[in-house]
N, C-alpha and C positions, 0 to 999 in steps of 0.2 A: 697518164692520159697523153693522147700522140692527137697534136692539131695540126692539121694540115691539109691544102687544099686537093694536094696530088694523093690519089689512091694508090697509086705504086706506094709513096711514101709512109703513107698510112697502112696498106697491107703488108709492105716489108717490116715496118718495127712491129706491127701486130704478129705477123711469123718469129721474129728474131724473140719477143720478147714472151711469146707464149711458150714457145720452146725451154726457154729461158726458168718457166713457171709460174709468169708475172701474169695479174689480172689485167688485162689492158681495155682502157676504154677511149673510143676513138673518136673526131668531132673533126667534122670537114672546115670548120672558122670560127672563127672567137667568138661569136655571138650564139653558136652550137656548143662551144664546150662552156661557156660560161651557163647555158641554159642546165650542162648534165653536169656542175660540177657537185650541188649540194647533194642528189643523192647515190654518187658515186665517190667524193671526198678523196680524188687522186692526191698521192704520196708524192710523187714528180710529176712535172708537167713539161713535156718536150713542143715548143710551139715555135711553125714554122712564121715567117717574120714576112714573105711578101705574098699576105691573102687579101682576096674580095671582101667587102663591106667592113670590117673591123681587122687590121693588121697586127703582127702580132708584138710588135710594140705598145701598140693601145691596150691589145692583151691581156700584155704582163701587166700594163700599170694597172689596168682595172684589179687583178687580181691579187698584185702587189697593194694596193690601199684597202683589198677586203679584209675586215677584220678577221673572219672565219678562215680565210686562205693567205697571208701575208708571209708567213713561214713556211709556206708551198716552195720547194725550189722549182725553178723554172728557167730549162734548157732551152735558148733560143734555136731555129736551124734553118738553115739557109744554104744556098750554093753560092751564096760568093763568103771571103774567107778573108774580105778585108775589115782594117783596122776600125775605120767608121761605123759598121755594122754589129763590131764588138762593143766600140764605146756605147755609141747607142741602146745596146741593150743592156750593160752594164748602167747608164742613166736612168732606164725607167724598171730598175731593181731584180733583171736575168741574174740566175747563178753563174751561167757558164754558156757555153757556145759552141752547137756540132756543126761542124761543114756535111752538105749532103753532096753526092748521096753518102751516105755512113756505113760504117761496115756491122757485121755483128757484132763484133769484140770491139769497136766504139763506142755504142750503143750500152751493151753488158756493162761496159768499165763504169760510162757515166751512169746506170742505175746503181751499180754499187757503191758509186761514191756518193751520192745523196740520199742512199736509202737504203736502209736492211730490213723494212718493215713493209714492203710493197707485197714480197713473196707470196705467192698464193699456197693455202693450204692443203 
């Protein structure tokens, strides 16, 4: 799942990551993907961190205390790459952290390192 408020952002990992062979499911804000999460049940969750109505810090925690999704990894992303915005999401339980814009082969690395079970069939 790729959350984010920008549609480039959104349509480039959706290209990078179909390519890729991965089902991607997309949600413009956290109140969007948290609505599509139960019957799509994403593997990794890439969520960008400065959005409208619900941020993606609120995000992760929501999804980080859901029983059903707690073991969800969850990629924060952002365009800024400092330390602050790491701690922070490392405090409300992010695995990891992409700077945007991302490349494809950034992108690719961080699905396979949280996941070998995304792959579409």
């Amino acid at each position: 799942m790729v959350i984010d408020d920008s549609s480039t952002i959104r349509r480039s990992a959706e290209i990078f990551l179909g390519q890729a062979g991965y089902k991607v499911v997309l949600a413009d804000d956290g109140f969007d993907a948290l609505a599509k999460m139960n019957d799509h049940r994403p593997a990794l969750i890439f969520c960008d961190i400065l959005m409208p109505r619900l941020d993606g810090y609120q995000t992760c925690a929501l999804i980080k205390k859901s029983a059903k999704f707690h073991a969800t990894p969850v990629v924060m992303l952002s365009s800024k790459d400092g330390l602050f915005d790491r701690a922070r999401g490392a405090m409300v339980g992010s695995n990891a952290y992409l700077t945007k814009p991302f490349t494809k082969d950034s992108l690719l690395k961080t699905v396979r390192e949280y996941t070998a079970a995304a792959v579409a069939p």
